[in-house]
N, C-alpha and C positions, 0 to 999 in steps of 0.2 A: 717657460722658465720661472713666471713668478708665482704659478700656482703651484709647481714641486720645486722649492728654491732650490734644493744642496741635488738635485738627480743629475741634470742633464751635463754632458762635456758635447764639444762639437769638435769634429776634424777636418780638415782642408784637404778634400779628394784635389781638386785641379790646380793647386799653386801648389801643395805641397807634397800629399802622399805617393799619387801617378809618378810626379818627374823625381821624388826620391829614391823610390823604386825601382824606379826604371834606369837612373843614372846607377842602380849597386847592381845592376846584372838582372832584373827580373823583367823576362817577358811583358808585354802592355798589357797583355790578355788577363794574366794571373795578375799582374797589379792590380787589375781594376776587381779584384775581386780579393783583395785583401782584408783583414779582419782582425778586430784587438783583442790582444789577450790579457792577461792580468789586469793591470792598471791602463794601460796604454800604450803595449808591445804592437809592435805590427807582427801578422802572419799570415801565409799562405793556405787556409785552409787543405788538410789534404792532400801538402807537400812535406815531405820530412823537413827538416828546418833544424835539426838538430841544436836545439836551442831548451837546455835543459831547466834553467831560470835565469841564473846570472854567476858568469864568472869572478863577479864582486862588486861590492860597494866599493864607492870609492870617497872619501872626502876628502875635497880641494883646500877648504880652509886648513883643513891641516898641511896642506904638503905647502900652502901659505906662512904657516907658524914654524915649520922644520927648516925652510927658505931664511926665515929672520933670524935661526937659531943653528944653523950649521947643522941642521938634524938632529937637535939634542930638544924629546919632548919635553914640555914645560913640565908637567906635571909629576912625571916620575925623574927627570933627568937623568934617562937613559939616553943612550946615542941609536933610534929607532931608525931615522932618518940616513940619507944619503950626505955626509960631508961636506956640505957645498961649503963656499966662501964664504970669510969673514963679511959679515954684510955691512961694516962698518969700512969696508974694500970698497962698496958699492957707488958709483958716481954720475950713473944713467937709470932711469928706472927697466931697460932694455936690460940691467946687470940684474933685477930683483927677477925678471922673466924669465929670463934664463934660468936661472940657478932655480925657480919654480919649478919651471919645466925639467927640468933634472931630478927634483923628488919625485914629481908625475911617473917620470919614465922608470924611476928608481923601483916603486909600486907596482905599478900596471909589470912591471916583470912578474915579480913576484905573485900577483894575481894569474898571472899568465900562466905560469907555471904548475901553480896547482890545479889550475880550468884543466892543461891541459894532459897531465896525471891522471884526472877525474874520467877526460873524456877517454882515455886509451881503456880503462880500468872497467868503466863503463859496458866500454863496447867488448870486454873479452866476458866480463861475466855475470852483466844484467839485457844481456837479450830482449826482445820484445817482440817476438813472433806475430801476437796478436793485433798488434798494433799495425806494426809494417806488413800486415793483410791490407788495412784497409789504406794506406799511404799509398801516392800512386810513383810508380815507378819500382817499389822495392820487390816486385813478386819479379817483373818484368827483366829485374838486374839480378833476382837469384840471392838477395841481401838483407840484411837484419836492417831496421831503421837507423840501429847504432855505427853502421858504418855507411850504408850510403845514404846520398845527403841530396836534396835540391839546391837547399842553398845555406853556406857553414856559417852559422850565425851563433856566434859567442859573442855575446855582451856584458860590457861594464856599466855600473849606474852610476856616473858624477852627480854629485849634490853640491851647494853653498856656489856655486857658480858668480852669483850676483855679489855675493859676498866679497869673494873672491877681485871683482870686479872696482868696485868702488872701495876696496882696499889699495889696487895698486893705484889707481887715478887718485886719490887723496895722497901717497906717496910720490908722486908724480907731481903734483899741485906742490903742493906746500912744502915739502924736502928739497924736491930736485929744481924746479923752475923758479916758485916765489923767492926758494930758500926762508922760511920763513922757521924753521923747526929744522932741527940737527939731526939725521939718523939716529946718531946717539942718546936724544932727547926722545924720542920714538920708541925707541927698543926699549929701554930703562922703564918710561910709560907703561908700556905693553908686559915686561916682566914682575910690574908690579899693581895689574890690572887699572890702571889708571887712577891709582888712588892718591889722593892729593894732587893730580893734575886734570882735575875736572875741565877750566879754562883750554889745556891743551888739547882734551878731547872733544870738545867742543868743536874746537878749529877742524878738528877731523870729521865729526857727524853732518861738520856744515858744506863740507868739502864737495864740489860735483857728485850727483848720484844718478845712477840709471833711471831711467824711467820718467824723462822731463824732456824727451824730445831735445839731448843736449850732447852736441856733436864729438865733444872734448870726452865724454864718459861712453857715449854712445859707440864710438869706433874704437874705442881702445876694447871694450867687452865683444865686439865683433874681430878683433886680434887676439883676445887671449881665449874664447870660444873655439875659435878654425886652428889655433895652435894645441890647445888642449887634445880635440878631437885627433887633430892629424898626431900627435907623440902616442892616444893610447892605439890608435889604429893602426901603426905602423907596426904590430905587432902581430901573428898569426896564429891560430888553433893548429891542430894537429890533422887536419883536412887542408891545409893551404889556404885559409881563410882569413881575411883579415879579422880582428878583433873590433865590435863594432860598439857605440858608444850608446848606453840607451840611457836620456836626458829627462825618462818618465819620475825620477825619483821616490814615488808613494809619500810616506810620510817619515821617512827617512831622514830627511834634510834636522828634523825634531828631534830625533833621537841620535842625533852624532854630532848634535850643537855642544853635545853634554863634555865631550871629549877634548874641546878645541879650547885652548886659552884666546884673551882678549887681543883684536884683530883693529888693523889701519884706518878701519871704517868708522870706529867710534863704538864698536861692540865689546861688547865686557865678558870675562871668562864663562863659558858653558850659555853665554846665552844665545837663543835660536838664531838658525841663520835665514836668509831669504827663503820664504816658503816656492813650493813647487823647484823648476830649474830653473826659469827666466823670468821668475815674475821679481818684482822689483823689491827691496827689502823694505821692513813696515814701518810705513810712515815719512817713508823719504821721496813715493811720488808725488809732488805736490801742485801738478801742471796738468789734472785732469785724465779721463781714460783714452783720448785720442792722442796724446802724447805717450803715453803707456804704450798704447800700440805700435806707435812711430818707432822708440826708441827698441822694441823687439822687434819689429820688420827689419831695423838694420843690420841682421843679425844673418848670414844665409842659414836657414835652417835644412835645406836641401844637403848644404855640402857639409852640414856638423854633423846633429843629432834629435830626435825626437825630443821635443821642450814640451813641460809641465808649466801650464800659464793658468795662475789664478786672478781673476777680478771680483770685487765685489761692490752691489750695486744695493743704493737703498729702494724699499719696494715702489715707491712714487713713481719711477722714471722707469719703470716697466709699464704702463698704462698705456692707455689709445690716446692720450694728450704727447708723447713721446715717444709712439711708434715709430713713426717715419725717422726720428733722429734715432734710434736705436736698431734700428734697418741698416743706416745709412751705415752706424758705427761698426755693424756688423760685416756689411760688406765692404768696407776700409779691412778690416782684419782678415776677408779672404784675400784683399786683392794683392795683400802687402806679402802673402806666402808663409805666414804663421800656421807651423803645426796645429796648436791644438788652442783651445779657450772652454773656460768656464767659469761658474758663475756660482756666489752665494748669495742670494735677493731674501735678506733679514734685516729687519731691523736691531743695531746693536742692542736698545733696551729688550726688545725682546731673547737675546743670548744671554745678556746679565741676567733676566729673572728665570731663566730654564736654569743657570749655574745654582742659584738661591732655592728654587721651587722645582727639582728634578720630577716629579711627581707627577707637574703639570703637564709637560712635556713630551709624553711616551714617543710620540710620533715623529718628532722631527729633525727632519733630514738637514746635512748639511756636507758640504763637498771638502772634504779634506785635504787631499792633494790629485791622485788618479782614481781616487775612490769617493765613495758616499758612508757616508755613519751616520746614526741616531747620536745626537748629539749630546747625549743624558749617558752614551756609552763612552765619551772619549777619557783622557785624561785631561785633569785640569790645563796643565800646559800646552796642549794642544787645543783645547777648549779656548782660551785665552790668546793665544796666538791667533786663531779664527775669529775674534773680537775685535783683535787688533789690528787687521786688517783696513787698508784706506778704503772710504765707503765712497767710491766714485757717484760722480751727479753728472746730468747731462743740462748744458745749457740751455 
């Protein structure tokens, strides 16, 4: 890890992938023989899977901001959204959930809908002969891959997750419980990207966040994770297949920050949301990488979805003085049943001067989200965002 910093990701075969797989229907056999595609899809080598990319994006921080605004987007004040309640109604944060979850389901339809147009449209007049040769089962059933299937796999890709998260728990905090801040003192805030009420966002930035090992944040993001999953899954392809949720994001979460007005969390209009799906948003873990861990173990990742987990480690605490603690830390994160982890092992000054001196730089790697890039090729904002990332230490 510290001699290619930005290459390696690592997966959880026996806490995670076997008994995820195995709990959606796949055989032990063929699970243990599973294999990533894209970013960090699972698949069946060799079994149709009818899994063409993605049914769609999906971003939660918005169906967050259509939640606080009766579905009317900030930005064009259109009514894009699903109607929910006047949120100034709201008098449990269980009421801001709900009517969340209302815009999820609102979406995920309408994604569903055109997945599954695409798939019918598909299968009558983009065949694939040559392909469903070498798929097993399709000669045997007399069948295009486009219609028969091992296993019907359409997915959605949720992003801002975290985001998501320690928006509703600071709404929770300080609205509903302290009472310290008025809904209506909130929303006015947030309509007016918190300008001139720097103090009251504040109150929000400081408000609980993921990723501190902190039970008050920690379970509510393990409630609105199993709820999320369960509203877009409750839905099916046109094989009978549930719609399934896939949490690998790419670099996605960056480019649909640009979209979302300013959010409960203390985030300001278009700006980025938590990188990966579960990693913690930047700068608010501030309890160390063994509470990082903690606070995404609590999460069942078996009964969600495939999580995109970024850390980043400064290169010192990768050495033989820090082995055995970075062992240990490593196997805390299998044993806790986390999906996926990865690592960027750079020292910030050295990112600041590759941004100044591209030149210098040709070669090096850094891990983005599911992926790797030459870091001389990204965009700034995305370059910057990988800077900014908490440079965990090991004690």
């Amino acid at each position: 890890i510290r001699t290619l910093a930005g290459v390696y990701s690592f997966f959880n075969d026996d806490y995670f992938y076997i008994p995820h797989l195995t709990s959606s229907g796949i055989p032990i056999r063929d699970a243990r023989n599973y294999a990533i595609e894209g970013c960090m899809r699972w698949v069946i080598p060799g079994k149709a899977m009818g899994s063409r990319a993605l049914a769609g994006n999906f971003v939660l921080p918005k169906c967050l901001e259509y939640t606080l605004n009766q579905g009317i987007d900030k930005f064009s004040g259109k009514q894009w959204g699903y109607p929910t309640p006047d949120p100034l109604t709201f008098t449990a944060i269980e009421d801001v959930i709900q009517a969340y979850l209302t815009q999820v389901r609102f979406f995920t339809e309408k994604l569903v809908i055109i997945n599954n147009i695409v798939d019918a449209l598909d299968e009558q007049y983009l065949p694939q002969p040559f392909l469903s040769a070498l798929m097993d089962g399709c000669i045997e059933h007399g069948q295009d891959c486009r219609t028969f299937k091992y296993f019907h796999k359409s997915i959605i890709q949720p992003v801002g997750q975290t985001t998501v998260v320690n928006s509703l728990a600071a709404i929770k905090k300080l609205v509903f419980e302290d009472k310290k801040v008025s809904l209506a003192e909130l929303l006015g805030a947030l309509k007016n990207n918190w300008e001139g009420k720097e103090e009251l966002r504040q109150m929000f930035v400081n408000a609980p966040k993921f990723g501190n090992d902190d039970d008050y944040v920690d379970l509510l993001a393990r409630d609105i994770h199993q709820r999320t999953n369960d509203t877009i899954s409750s839905f099916k392809n046109i094989y009978n297949g549930h719609i399934m949720c896939d949490g690998t994001g790419g670099s996605s979460y960056w480019r649909y920050s640009g979209l979302t007005g300013a959010t409960p969390d203390g985030r300001k209009d278009r700006e980025v949301f938590n990188d990966g799906t579960v990693s913690p948003c930047i700068g608010t873990d501030k309890k160390g990488p063994t509470a990082v861990l903690k606070s995404v173990g609590k999460i069942d990742h078996v009964r969600t979805f495939t999580q995109l987990f970024n850390q980043k480690f400064m290169p010192q605490y990768l050495t033989d003085e820090y082995k055995d603690s970075f062992i240990a830390y490593m196997k805390t994160w299998l044993q806790l049943g986390i999906h996926h982890i990865q690592f960027n092992v750079i020292d910030k000054e050295v990112l600041l001067d590759a941004q100044k001196h591209p030149e210098k730089y040709p070669d090096l790697v850094v891990r983005v989200a599911g992926f790797s890039a030459y870091f001389i090729d990204l965009a700034k904002g995305v370059q910057d965002q990988i800077i900014a990332r908490t440079e965990q230490t090991i004690a």
